[in-house]
C-alpha positions in Angstrom: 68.6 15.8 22.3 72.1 15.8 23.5 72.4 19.9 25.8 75.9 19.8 24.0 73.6 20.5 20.4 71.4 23.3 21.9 71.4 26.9 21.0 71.4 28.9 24.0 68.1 29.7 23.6 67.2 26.4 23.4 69.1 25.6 26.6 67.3 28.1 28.8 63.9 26.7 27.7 65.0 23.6 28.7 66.3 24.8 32.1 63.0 26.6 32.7 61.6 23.0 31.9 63.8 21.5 34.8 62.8 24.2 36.6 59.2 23.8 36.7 59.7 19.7 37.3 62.1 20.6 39.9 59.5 22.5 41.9 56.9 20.1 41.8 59.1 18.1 43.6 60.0 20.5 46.1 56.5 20.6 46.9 55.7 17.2 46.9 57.1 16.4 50.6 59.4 13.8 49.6 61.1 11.8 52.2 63.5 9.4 50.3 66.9 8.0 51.1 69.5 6.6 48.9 72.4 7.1 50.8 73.9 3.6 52.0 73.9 -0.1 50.7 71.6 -1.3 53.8 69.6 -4.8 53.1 66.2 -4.2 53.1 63.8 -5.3 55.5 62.5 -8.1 53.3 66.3 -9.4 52.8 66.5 -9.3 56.1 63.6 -11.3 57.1 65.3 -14.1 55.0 67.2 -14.8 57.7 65.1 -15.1 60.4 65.3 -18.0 61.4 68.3 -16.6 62.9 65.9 -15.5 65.9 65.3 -19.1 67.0 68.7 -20.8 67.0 70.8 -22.7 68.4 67.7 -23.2 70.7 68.4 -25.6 73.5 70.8 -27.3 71.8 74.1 -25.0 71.8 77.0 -27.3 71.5 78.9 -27.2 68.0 79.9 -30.1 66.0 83.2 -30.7 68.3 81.2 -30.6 71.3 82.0 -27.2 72.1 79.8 -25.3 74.5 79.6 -22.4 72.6 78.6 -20.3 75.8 81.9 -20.1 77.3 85.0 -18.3 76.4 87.5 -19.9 74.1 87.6 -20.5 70.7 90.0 -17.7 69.0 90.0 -19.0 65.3 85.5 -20.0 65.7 83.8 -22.7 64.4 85.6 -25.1 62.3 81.9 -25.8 61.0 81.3 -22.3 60.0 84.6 -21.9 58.6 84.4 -24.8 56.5 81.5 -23.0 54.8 82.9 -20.1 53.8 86.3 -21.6 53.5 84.6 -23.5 50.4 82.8 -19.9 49.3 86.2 -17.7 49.6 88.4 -20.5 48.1 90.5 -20.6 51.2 92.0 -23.8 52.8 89.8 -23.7 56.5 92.7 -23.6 58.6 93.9 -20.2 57.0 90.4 -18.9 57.6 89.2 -17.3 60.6 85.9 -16.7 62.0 85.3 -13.4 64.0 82.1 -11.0 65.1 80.4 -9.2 62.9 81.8 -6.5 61.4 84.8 -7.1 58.9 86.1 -3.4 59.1 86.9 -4.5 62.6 89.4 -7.0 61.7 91.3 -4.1 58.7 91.3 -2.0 61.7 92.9 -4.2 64.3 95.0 -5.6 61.6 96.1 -2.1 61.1 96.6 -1.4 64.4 98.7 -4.4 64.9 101.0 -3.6 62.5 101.6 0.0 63.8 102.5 -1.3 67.3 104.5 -4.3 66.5 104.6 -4.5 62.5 103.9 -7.5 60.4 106.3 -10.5 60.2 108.2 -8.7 57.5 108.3 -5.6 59.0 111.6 -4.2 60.0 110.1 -2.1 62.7 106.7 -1.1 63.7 104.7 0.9 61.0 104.0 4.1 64.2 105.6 6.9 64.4 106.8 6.6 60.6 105.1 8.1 56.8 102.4 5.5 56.0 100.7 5.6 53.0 97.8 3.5 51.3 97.1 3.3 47.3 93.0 3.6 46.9 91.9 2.7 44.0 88.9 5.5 43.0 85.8 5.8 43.2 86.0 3.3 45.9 84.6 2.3 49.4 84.8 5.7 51.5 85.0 3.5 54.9 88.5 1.9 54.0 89.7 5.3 53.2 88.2 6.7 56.2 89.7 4.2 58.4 93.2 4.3 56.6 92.9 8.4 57.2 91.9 8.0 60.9 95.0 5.9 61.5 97.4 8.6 60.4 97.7 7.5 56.7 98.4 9.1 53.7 95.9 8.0 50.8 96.8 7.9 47.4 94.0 8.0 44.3 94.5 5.2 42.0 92.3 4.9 38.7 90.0 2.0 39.0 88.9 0.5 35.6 86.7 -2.4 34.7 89.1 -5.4 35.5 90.6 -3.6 38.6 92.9 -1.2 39.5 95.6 0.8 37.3 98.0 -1.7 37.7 100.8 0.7 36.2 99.9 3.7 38.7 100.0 0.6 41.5 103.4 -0.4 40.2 104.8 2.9 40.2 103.1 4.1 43.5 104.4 1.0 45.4 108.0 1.7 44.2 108.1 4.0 47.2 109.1 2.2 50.7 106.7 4.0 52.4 103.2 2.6 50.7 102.6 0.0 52.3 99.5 -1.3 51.2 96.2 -1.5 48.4 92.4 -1.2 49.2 90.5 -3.6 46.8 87.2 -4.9 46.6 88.1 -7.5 44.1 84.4 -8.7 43.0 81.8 -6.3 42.8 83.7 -3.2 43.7 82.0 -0.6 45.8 80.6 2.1 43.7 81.6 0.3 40.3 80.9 -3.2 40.2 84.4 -3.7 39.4 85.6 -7.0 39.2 89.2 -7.5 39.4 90.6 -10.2 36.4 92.6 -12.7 36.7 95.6 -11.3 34.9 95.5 -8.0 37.2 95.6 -10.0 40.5 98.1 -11.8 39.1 100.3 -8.5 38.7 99.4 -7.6 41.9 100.6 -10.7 43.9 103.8 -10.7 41.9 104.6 -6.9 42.5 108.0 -5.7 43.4 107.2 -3.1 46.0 109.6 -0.7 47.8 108.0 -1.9 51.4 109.3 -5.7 52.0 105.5 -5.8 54.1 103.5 -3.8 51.2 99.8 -5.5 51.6 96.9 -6.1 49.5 93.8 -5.6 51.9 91.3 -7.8 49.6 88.2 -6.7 50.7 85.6 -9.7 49.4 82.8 -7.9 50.8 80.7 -9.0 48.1 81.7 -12.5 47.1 78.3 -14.0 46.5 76.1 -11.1 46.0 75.1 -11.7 42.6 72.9 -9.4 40.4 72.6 -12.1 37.5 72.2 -16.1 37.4 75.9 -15.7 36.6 78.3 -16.2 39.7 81.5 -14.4 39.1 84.3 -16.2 40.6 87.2 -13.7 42.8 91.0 -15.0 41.7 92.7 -17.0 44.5 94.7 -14.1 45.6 96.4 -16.1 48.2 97.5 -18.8 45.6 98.7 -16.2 43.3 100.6 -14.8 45.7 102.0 -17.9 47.2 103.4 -18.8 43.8 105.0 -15.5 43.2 106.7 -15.5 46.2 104.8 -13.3 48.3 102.5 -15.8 50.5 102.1 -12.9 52.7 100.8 -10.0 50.8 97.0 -10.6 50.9 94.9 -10.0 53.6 90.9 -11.4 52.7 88.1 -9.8 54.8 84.3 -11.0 54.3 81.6 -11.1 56.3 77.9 -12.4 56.4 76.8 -8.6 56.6 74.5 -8.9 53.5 73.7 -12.4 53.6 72.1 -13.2 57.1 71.8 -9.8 59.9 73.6 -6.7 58.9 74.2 -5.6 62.4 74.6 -9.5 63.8 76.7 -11.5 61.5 80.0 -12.7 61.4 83.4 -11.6 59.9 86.3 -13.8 58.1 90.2 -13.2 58.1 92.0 -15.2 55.4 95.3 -15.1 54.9 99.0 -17.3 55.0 100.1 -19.5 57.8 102.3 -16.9 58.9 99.9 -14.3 58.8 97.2 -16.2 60.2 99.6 -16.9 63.0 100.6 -13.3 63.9 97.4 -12.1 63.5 96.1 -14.5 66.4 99.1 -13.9 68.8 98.0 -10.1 68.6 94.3 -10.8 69.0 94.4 -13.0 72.3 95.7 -9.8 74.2 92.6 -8.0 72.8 89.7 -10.6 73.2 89.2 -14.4 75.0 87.2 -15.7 71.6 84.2 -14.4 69.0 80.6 -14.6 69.8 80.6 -18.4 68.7 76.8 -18.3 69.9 76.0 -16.1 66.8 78.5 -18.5 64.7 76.6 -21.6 66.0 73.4 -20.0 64.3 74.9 -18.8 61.0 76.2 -22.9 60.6 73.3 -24.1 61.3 70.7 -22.0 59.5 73.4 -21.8 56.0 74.0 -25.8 56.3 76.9 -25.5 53.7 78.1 -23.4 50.8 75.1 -24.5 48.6 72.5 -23.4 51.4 74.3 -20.0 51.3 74.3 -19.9 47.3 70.3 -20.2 47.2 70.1 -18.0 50.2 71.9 -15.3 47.8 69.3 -16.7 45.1 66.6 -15.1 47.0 68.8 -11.7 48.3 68.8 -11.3 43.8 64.9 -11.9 43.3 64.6 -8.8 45.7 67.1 -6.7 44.4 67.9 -7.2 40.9 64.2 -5.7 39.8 65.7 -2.7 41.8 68.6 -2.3 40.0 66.6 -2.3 37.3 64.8 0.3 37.9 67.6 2.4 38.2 69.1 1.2 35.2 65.1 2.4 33.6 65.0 5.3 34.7 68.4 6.6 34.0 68.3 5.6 30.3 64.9 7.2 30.4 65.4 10.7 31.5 69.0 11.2 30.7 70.3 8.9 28.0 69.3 11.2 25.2 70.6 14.5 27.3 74.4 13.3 27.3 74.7 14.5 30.4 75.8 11.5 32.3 77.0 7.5 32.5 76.9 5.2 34.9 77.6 1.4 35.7 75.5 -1.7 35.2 77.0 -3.8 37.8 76.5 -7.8 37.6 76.4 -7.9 41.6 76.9 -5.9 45.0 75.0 -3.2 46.2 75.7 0.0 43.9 75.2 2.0 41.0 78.1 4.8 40.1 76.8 7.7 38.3 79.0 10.3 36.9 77.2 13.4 35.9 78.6 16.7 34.2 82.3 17.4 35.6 82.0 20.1 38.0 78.2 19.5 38.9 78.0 16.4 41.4 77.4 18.5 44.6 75.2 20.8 42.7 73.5 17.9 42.4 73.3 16.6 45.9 72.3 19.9 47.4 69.6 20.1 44.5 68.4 16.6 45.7 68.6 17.5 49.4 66.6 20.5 49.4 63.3 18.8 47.9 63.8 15.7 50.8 66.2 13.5 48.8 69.4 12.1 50.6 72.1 11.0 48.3 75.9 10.4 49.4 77.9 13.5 49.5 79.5 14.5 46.5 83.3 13.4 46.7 82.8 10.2 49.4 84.3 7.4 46.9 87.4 9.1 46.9 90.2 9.9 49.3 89.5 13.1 51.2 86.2 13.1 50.2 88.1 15.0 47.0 86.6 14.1 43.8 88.9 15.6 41.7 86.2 16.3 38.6 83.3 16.7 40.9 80.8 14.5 38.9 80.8 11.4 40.7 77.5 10.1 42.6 76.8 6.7 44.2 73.4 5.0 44.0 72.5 2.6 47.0 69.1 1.2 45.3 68.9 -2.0 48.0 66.9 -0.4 51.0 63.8 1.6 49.8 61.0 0.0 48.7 60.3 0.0 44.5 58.2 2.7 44.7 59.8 4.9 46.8 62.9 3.7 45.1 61.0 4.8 41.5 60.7 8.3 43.1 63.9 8.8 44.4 65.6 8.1 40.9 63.2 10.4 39.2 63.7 13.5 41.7 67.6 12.2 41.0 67.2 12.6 37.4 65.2 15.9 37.3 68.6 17.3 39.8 70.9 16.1 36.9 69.2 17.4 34.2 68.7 21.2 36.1 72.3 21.2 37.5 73.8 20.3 33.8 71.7 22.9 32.3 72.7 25.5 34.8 76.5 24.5 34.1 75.8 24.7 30.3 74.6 28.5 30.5 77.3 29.3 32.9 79.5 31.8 30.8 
């Protein structure tokens, strides 16, 4: 029963309908949360063993004491793993702390104070701007704001980003850079092809330093037996001349401690190189402590492959309960899509243009907490208001059940209020 098919009549029955579900819930005390892509506390207690390494024995494969200072690029034995993972040769891999938006920002920073090794001056003090490919990850466009930025919507499909809006975007001297979350894109599910990374690496840009920041935030975070490989960006590059353009960022984030992992840098020689000579002013060496752990409880690529086995037994059934009861309540309505990613951590729902914060306030006001209306795109400006990301990983099914149900009953009152808007 598509609303589009409805007398008005008919609609305001229907509303009423909504209405009356919609009050239950108001009454019900909920207290649900679907705001961010947080592991759960039963992913988490896959790693726990975590909490009892290195034990007594804290030397790493070299003989390093891992205790003292030292040790800018980390473990070569940690690297090695995810140099295997990321497709990355381990000497143009670095291993950092934990968070891999630390490393975008200080690479940022870097090259506003002293530029990149194609820079002709410093990026400060001139107009910078950065493509974002949209709906995307609102913390790369918040950092790339916060630093003075200018951020530019690109349309993100299926196999990546508008590579014809890219092209003609990066024409302009002063972009000087892409965000991209090549597999698994955050909100989409994305996953850029081969052929668009392809036409990325080879792009002539206005900017001589114009960067990709690859973002593989989600390399091995699989929803399906399925393992989606990520294009060697930095081969691609490399043979179309541009060895320099790609920046890869990962972390262990979702794979061991969310709060206590550690971060890679990938990237050329040259970049590797520059990035290092900045980052010796900043810091004496990583928490190589925490890296000696990580080696030793992931063994090698394969022990971090079933690790990831387990992370899907726990969250798949939860994506598919979103997937349930979205078909359920509004599949017939027409009043909304939405993605069926193969991995990462989201759900993207697009409801009736103009209705997404309707929707979010809805949900609010009967104790359900979604992402505000607007956050996957630069500004925090969707542009057709109707965008909505799902973070299904952290609540429990049940509560998980409930929050998508209150969700649906929001989407369903909010489209019916915009269809008997004169």
């Amino acid at each position: 029963m598509s609303l589009t098919s409805l007398t008005t009549d008919e609609l305001s029955a229907f509303k009423t309908q909504q209405e009356a579900a919609y009050a239950m819930l108001g009454s019900a005390g909920l207290t649900l949360d679907i705001t961010r892509g947080k592991p759960s506390p039963e992913q988490l207690d896959l790693a726990s063993g975590l909490l009892h390494l290195p034990g007594d024995d804290y030397r790493a494969a070299d003989g390093t004491d891992t205790r003292n200072y030292g040790g800018l690029q980390g473990l070569p034995e940690l690297r090695a793993i995810f140099a295997d993972l990321l497709g990355i040769p381990v000497d143009q891999l670095l291993a950092a702390d934990n968070a891999s938006l630390a490393l975008m920002h200080d690479t940022l920073a870097f090259a506003l104070l002293h530029g990149t090794p194609e820079s002709p001056t410093p990026w400060a003090g001139q107009d910078i701007a950065f493509l974002c490919p949209s709906p995307g990850y609102d913390r790369h466009f918040a950092l790339a704001e916060h630093l003075g930025f200018r951020l530019i919507p690109i349309d993100l499909h299926e196999d990546g980003p508008d590579v014809a809006q890219v092209r003609q975007h990066a024409a302009d001297p002063a972009v000087k850079g892409l965000w991209i979350v090549p597999t698994y894109a955050n909100p989409t599910g994305a996953v850029v092809s081969e052929a668009v990374a392809a036409e990325l690496a080879g792009l002539e840009t206005g900017a001589p330093d114009f960067r990709l920041y690859w973002d593989n935030a989600y390399a091995v975070h699989h929803l399906t037996p399925e393992r989606v490989k990520t294009p060697d960006i930095l081969g691609l590059a490399s043979a179309a001349g541009h060895p320099n353009r790609p920046l890869v960022f990962a972390s262990t984030s979702k794979i061991t401690f969310a709060g206590s992992g550690v971060s890679f840098l990938g990237g050329s020689p040259e970049n590797i190189a520059w990035y290092l000579q900045h980052v010796q002013v900043r810091t004496i060496g990583p928490d190589k402590v925490n890296q000696l752990r990580h080696a030793r409880l992931l063994r090698d690529a394969d022990g971090v492959l079933a690790l990831m086995d387990q992370h899907r037994e726990i969250l798949a059934p939860k994506f598919a309960v979103v997937e349930r009861v979205l078909h359920e309540r509004l599949a017939e309505h027409d009043v909304a899509t939405w993605t069926q990613p193969r991995g990462g951590y989201f759900v993207s729902l697009d409801v009736v243009d103009g209705t997404a914060t309707r929707v979010v306030q809805l949900a609010k006001d009967i104790g359900l907490a979604l992402t505000p209306a607007g956050s996957s795109f630069p500004y925090k400006s969707d542009p057709r208001d109707r965008n909505i990301r799902i973070a299904p990983s952290f609540p429990s099914l049940a509560d998980l059940e409930a929050a998508m149900e209150a969700l649906a009953t929001c989407v369903l009152l909010a489209a019916a209020e915009k269809a008997l808007t004169p």
